[in-house]
C-alpha positions in Angstrom: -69.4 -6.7 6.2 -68.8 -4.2 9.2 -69.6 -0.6 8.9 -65.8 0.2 8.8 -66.0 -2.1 5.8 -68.9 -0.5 4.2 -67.5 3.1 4.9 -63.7 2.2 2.8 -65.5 0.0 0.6 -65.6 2.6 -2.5 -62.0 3.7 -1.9 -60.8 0.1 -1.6 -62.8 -0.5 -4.9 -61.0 2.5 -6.8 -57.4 1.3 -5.2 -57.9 -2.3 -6.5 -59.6 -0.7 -10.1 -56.7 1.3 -10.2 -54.5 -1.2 -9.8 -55.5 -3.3 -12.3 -55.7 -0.7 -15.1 -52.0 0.0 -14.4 -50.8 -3.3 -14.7 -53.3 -4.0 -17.6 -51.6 -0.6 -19.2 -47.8 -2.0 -18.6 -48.9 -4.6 -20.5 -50.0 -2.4 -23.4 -47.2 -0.8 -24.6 -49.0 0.8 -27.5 -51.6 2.5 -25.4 -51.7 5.9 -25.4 -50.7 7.5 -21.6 -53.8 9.5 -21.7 -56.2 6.8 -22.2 -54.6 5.3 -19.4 -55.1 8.2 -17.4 -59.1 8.5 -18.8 -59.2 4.9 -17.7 -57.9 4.8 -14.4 -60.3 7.9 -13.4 -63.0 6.4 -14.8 -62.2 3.1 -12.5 -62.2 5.2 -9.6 -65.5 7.3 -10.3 -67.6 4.2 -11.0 -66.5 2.1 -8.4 -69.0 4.2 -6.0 -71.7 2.5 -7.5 -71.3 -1.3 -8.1 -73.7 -1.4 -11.3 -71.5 1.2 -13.1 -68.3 -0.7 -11.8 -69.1 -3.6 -13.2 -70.6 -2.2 -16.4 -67.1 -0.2 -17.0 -65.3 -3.3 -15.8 -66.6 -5.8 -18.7 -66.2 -3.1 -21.1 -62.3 -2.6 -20.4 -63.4 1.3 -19.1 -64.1 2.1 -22.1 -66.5 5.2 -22.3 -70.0 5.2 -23.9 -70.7 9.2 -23.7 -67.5 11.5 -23.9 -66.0 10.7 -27.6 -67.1 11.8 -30.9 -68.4 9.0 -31.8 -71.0 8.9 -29.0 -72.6 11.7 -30.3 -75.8 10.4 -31.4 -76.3 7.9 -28.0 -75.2 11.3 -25.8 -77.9 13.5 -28.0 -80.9 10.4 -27.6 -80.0 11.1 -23.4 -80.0 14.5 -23.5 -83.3 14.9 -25.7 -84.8 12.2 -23.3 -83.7 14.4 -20.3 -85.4 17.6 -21.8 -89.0 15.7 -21.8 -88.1 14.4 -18.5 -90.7 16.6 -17.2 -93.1 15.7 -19.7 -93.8 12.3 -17.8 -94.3 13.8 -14.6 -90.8 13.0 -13.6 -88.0 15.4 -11.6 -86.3 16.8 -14.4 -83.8 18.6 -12.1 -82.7 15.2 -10.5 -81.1 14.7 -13.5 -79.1 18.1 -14.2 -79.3 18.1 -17.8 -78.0 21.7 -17.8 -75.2 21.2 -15.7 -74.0 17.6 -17.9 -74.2 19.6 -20.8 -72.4 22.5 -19.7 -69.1 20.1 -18.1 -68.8 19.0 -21.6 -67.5 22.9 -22.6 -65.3 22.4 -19.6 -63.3 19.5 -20.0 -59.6 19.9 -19.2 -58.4 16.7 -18.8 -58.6 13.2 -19.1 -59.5 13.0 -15.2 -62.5 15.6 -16.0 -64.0 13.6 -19.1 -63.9 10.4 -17.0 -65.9 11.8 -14.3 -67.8 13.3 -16.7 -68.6 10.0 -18.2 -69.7 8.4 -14.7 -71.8 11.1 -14.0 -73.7 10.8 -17.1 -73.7 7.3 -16.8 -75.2 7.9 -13.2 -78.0 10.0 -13.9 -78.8 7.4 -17.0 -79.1 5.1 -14.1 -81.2 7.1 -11.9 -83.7 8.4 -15.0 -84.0 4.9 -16.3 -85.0 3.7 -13.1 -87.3 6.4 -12.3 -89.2 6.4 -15.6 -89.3 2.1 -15.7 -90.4 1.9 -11.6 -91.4 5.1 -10.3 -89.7 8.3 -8.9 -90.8 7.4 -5.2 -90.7 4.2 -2.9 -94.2 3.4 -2.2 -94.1 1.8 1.2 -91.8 4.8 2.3 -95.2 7.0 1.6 -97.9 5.3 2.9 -98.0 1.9 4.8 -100.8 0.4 2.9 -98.7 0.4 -0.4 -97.6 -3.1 -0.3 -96.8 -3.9 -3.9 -93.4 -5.3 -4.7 -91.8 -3.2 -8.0 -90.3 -4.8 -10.7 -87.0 -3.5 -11.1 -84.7 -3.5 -14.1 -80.9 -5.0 -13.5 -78.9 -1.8 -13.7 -76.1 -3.1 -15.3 -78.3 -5.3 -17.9 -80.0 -2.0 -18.9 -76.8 0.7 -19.3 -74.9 -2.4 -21.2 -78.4 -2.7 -23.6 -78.6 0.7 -23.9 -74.8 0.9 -24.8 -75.4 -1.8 -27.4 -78.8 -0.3 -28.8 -78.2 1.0 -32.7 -81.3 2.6 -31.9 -80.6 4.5 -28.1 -84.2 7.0 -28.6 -86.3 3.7 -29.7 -84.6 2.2 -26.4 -85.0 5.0 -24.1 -88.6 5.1 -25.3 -89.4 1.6 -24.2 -87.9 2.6 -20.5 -91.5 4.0 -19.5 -94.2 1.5 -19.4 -96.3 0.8 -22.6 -99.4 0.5 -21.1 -101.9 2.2 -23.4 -103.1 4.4 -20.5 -99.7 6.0 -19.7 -99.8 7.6 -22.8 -103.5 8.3 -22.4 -102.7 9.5 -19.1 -99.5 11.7 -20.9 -102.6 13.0 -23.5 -104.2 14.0 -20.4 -101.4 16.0 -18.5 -101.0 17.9 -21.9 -104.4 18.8 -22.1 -105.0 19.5 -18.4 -101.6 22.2 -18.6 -103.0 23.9 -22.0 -106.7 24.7 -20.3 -104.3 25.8 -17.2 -102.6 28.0 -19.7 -105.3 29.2 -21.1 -107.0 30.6 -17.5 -108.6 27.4 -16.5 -112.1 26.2 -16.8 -113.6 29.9 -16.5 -115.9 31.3 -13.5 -117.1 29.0 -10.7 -120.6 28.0 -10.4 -122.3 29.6 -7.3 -125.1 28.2 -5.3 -125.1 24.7 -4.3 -128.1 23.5 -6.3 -128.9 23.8 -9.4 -131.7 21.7 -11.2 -133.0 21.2 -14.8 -135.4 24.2 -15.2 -133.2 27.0 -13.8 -131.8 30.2 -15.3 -129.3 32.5 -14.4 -125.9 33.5 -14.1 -124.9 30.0 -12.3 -126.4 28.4 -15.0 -124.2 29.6 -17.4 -121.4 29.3 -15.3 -122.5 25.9 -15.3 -122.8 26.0 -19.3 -119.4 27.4 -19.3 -117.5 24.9 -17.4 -119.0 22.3 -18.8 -118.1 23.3 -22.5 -114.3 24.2 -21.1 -114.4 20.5 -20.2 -115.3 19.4 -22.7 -118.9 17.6 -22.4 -121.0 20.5 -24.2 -120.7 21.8 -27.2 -120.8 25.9 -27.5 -124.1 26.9 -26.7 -125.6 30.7 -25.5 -128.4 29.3 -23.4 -129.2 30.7 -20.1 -131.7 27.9 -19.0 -131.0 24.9 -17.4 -132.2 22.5 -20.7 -131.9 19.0 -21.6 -128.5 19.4 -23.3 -127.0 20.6 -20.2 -128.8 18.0 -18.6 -127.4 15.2 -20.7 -123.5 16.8 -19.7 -124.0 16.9 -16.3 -124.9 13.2 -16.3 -121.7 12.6 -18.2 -119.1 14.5 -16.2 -121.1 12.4 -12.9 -120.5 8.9 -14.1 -117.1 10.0 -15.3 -116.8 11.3 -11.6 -118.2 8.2 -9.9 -121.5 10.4 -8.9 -125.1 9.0 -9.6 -126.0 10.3 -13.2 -129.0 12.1 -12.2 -128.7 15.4 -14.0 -129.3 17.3 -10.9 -126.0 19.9 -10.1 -126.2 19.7 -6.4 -123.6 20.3 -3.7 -121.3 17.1 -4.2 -121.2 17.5 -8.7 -120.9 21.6 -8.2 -117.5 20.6 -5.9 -116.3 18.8 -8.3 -117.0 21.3 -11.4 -115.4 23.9 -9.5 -112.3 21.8 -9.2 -109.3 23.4 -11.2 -107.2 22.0 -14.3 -104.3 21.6 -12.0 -106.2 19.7 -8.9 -106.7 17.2 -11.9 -103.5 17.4 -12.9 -102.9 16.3 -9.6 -103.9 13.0 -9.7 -102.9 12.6 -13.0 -99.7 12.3 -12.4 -99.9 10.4 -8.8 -101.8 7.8 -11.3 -98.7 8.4 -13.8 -96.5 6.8 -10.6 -98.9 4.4 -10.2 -98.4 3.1 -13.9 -94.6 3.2 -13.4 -94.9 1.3 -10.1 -96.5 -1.7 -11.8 -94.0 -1.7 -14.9 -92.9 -5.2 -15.5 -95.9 -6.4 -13.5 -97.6 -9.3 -15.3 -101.7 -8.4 -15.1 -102.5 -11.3 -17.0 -104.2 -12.6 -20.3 -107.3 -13.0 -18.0 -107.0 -10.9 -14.6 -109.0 -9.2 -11.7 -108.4 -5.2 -11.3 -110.6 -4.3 -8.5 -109.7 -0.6 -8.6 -110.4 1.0 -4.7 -112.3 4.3 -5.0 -113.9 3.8 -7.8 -115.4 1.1 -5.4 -115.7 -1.6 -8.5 -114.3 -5.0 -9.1 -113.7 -6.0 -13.0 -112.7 -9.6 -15.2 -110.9 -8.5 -17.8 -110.1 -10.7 -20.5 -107.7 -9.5 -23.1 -108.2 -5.9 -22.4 -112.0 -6.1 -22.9 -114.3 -5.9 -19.6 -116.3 -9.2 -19.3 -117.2 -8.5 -15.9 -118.2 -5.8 -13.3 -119.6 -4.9 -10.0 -119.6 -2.8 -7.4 -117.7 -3.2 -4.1 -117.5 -2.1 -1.0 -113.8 -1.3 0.7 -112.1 -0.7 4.0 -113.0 2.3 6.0 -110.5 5.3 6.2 -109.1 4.2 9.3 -105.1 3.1 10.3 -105.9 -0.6 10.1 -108.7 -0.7 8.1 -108.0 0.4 4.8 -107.8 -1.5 2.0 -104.4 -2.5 1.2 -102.8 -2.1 -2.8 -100.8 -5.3 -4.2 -100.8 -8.4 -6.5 -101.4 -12.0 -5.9 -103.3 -14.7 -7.8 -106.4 -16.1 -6.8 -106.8 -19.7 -6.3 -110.1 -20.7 -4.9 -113.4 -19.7 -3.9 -115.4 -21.2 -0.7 -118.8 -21.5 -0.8 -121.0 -21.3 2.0 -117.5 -20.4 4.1 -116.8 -20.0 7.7 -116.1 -17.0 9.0 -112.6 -16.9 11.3 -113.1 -13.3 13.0 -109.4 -12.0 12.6 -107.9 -11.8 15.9 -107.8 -7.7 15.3 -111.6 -7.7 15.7 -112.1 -10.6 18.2 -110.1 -8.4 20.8 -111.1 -4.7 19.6 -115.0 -5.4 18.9 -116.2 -8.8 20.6 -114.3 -8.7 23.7 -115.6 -5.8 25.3 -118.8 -6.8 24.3 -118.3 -9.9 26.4 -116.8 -8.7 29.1 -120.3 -6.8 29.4 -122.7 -9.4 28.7 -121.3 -12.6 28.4 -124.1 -13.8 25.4 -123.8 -11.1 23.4 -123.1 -12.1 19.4 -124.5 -15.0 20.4 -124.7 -15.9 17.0 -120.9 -16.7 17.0 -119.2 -19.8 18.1 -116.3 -19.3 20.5 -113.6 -22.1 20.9 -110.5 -22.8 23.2 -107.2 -23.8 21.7 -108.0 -27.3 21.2 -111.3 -26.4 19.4 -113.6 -27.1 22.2 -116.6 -24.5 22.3 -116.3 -22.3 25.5 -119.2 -22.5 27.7 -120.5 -18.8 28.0 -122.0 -19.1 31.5 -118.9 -20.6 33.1 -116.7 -18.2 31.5 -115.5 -15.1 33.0 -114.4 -12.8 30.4 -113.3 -9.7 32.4 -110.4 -11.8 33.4 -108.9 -10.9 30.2 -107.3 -8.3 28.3 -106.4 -8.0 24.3 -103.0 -9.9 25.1 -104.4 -12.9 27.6 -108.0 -13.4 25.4 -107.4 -17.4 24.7 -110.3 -18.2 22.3 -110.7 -17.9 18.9 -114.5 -16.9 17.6 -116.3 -17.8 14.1 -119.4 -17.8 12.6 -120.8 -20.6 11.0 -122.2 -21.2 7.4 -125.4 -19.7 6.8 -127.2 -16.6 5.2 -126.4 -13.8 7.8 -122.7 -15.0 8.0 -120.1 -12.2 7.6 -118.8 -13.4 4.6 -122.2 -14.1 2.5 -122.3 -17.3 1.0 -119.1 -17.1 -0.9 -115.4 -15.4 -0.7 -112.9 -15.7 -3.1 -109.1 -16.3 -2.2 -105.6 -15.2 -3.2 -103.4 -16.2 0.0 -101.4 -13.5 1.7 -100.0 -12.3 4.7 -102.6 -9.2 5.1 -105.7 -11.4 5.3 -107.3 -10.0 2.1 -110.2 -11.7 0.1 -112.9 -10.8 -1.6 -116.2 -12.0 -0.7 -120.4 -11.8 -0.5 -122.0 -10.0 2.6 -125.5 -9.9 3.7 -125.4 -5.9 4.3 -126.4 -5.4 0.7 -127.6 -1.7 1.3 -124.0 -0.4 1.3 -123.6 -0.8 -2.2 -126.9 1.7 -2.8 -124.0 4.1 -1.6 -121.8 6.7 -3.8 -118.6 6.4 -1.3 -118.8 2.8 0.1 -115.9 2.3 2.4 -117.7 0.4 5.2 -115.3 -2.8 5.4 -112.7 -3.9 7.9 -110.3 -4.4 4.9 -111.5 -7.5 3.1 -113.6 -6.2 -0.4 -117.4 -6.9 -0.8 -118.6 -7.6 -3.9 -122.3 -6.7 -5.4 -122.6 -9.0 -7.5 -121.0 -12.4 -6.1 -122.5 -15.2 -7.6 -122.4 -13.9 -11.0 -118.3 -13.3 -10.5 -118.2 -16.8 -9.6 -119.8 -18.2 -12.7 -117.4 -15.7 -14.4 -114.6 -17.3 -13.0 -115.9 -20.9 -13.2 -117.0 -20.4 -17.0 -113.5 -21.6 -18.6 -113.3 -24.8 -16.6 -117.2 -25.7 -16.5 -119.6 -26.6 -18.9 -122.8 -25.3 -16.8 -121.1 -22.8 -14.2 -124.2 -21.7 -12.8 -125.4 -25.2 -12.5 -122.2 -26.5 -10.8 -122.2 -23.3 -8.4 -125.7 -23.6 -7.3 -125.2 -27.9 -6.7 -122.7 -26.8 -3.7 -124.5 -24.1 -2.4 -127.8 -25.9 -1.9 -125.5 -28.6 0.3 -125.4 -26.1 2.7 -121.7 -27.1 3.5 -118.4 -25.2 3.4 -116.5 -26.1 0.0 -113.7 -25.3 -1.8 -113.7 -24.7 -5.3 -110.0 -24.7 -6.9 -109.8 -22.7 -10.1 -107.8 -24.8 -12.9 -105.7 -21.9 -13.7 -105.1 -19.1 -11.2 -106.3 -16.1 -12.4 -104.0 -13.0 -11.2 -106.0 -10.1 -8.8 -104.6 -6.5 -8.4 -105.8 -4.1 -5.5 -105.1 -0.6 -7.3 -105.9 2.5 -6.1 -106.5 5.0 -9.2 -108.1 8.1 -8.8 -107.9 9.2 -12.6 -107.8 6.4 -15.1 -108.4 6.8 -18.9 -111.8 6.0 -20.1 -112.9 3.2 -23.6 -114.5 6.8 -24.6 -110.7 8.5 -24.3 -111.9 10.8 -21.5 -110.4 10.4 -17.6 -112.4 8.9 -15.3 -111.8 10.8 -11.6 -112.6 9.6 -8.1 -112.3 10.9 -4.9 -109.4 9.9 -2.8 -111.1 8.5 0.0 -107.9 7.6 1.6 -105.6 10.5 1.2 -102.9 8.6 -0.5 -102.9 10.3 -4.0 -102.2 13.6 -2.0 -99.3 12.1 0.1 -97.8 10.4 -2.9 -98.4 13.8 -4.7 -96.4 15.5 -1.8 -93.4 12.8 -2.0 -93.3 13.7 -5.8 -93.1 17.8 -5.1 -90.3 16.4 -2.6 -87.9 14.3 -5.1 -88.5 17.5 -7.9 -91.6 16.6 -10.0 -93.0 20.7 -10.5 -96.6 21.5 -11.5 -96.3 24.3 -14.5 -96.5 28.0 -13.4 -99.2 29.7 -15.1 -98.8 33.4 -15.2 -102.0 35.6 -13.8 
């Protein structure tokens, strides 16, 4: 189509619609000239957007919102409209107020059709916001790569026109994952203590150890009962109770639970309800974004700054361990999406990614030509390059011909054992010999791929439900020395997330830091498209 075509096709749309409703009317001699009228308007206002076109099309223009009888589907809309903002979502996208108001305004049969298409729009644009998110994720930040599930437009007005029930079906728009509405809990709760003046006074000092006393002790005390994680208490001194809470608001704040309030915990207790609030709704967003996105009776969630990969089988936690993630850096971050694994390799090669071969190795080369010696380097054909009759400063990122790889063994890159779901960004998860990183409270070390702490022991995970002795099986290939590939009978499905708050088995939220800066850009997109934080009044 040519862009003369795409710019007349909604008035070539409303000629044709028109057209059609006046011969269909002609042929109706028992139809009333206004309904023709309602019709024909309503023809030409929904041809702008095809789903609503076709929608009105199959249903002979007859309206859903604008007569008496749609009184109970038009008050289920509106009611869902007025909570809009409950979810985290624009409210004003949808101009509820204004709707409402046209409906005192109608003057003619023209007026109530447009009316009816604009409801019928902003249905469209709330039901796809609240089912798949407000914002496009790859428009925010490149690393985003999940695909959204989207619902048919058409499919869901003409349900929701058929529904006996439209606030049960508008319900079932937003996802029904258990932790959106834990999530929604959360929001409440975070906008009541924000009501209510916050957590009180911020803790001075940037120490503060069992054994003290003082006024930044019972700021301390104060916080921590605000919060939630001490009960009410008029203590001065630094005790074991207060103790205790400080280790629980750590691990639910992915610090080491060692009691002690230094500067990193005192940072985050100073934090405010609505910094929280923050990234509870960004992870709000993130919920919608995987709507309709199958995680699987058995599945992998390796969430990325909480630096932890899990096996979850049927919502229970069989397995965990830490990880380590890619560094904060353009190319280098750890990238959020879907796939399904299919294999491991054990005792694998490593094939340096072209990325590093030329950024890293190569000018390590070009100054001394046996440097990484440990690493093979091969010519197109797979031929190894003899180092001392190679001349590496003849080349540049571009011209580099080789390919490099390290062998098999027990300082390889890789570890002893990677785990793979195919897909175009190179992304596995895998063993390493730098085991130190995972002593680490931040861990994002990695060139992208994620490092896991405990390898083996996810392998025999994964291998349990096809194996009679998984341990047994794994060991027998990795005693061979040799690269092999292990198939898994049924592919399990792995999802890179990136959740900063993320409700707790003990109904608290779990926070992290957002080692990447995406929360705060998708929390900046939100602000954009209309999504308000409350105004609390000083």
């Amino acid at each position: 189509m040519t862009l003369v075509e795409r710019r007349f096709r909604p008035a070539f749309l409303r000629t044709i619609a028109a057209s059609v409703l006046m011969a269909w009317g002609a042929a109706q001699p028992g139809l009333a000239e206004e309904s023709l009228a309602f019709r024909q308007a309503l023809a030409e206002a929904a041809a702008a957007t095809p789903a609503l076109a076709a929608f009105y099309g199959a249903r002979d223009y007859a309206p859903i919102w604008t007569t008496a009888a749609d009184a109970g589907r038009r008050g289920a809309f509106f009611a869902a409209l007025d909570r809009a903002g409950t979810q985290g979502l624009p409210a004003a996208r949808y101009d509820a107020e204004g709707l409402r108001a046209r409906f005192g305004t109608v003057a003619s049969e023209r007026q109530r059709a447009r009316l009816e298409a604009a409801v019928s729009a902003a249905f469209l644009t709330y039901a796809k916001d609240v089912g798949s998110g407000v914002v496009e994720p790859k428009r925010v930040d490149s690393g985003i790569v999940r695909e959204i599930v989207l619902r048919e437009p058409q499919a869901t007005i003409a349900g929701f026109a058929m529904s006996a029930t439209p606030a049960q079906y508008l319900a079932k728009l937003a996802p029904d994952a258990p932790q959106y509405a834990q999530l929604l809990k959360a929001k409440g709760d975070l906008e009541a203590a924000m009501a209510e003046g916050g957590w009180g006074p911020k803790i001075g000092g940037d120490r503060l150890a069992p054994g003290a006393s003082g006024a930044a002790v019972v700021a301390l005390r104060d916080r921590l009962i605000r919060m939630g994680y001490l009960g009410r208490t008029a203590t001065k001194d630094f005790d074991a109770t207060i103790q205790k809470a400080v280790q629980e608001f750590q691990r639910d704040n992915g610090l080491t639970p060692d009691g002690v309030a230094a500067e990193a915990t005192i940072t985050l207790l100073n934090l405010e309800p609505v910094d929280r609030l923050k990234s509870v709704l960004v992870a709000l967003e993130r919920i919608r974004w995987m709507n309709g996105t199958k995680l699987g009776e058995r599945h992998i969630w390796v969430n990325i700054p909480d630096f932890t990969a899990k096996i979850i089988d049927n919502g229970k936690v069989t397995f965990e361990t830490v990880t380590v993630v890619g560094m904060s850096q353009e190319d280098r971050r750890t990238p959020e999406f879907s796939d399904q694994m299919e294999y491991m390799v054990i005792n694998p090669t490593w094939n340096v990614p072209r990325s590093i071969t030329v950024k890293e190795y190569l000018p390590m080369l070009q100054k001394n030509r046996n440097a990484v010696s440990h690493l093979k380097i091969v010519d197109r054909r797979g031929r190894v390059v003899d180092r001392n009759a190679t001349d590496f400063t003849r080349y540049t990122a571009k011209s580099f011909p080789f390919s490099i790889s390290q062998p098999p063994s027990d300082d390889n890159a890789l570890g002893l054992v990677k785990f793979m779901f195919p897909n175009k960004w190179n992304i596995y998860l895998h063993d390493t010999p730098s085991k130190s990183l995972f002593e680490k409270e931040i861990r994002a070390f990695s060139h992208g791929c994620v490092r896991l702490g405990a390898p083996f022991e996810f392998a025999y995970t994964l291998l349990a439900p096809q194996s009679s002795d998984p341990v047994g099986e794994f060991r027998a290939h990795l005693e061979t020395k040799a690269e092999t590939s292990l198939r898994l009978e049924v592919p399990v499905p792995v999802h890179l997330v990136y959740f900063t708050a993320w409700p707790t088995a003990k109904g608290r939220i779990d926070y992290r830091r957002d080692v990447y800066g995406r929360d705060q850009r998708i929390f900046d997109a939100l602000q954009d498209a209309g999504v308000v934080l409350p105004v609390v009044q000083g």
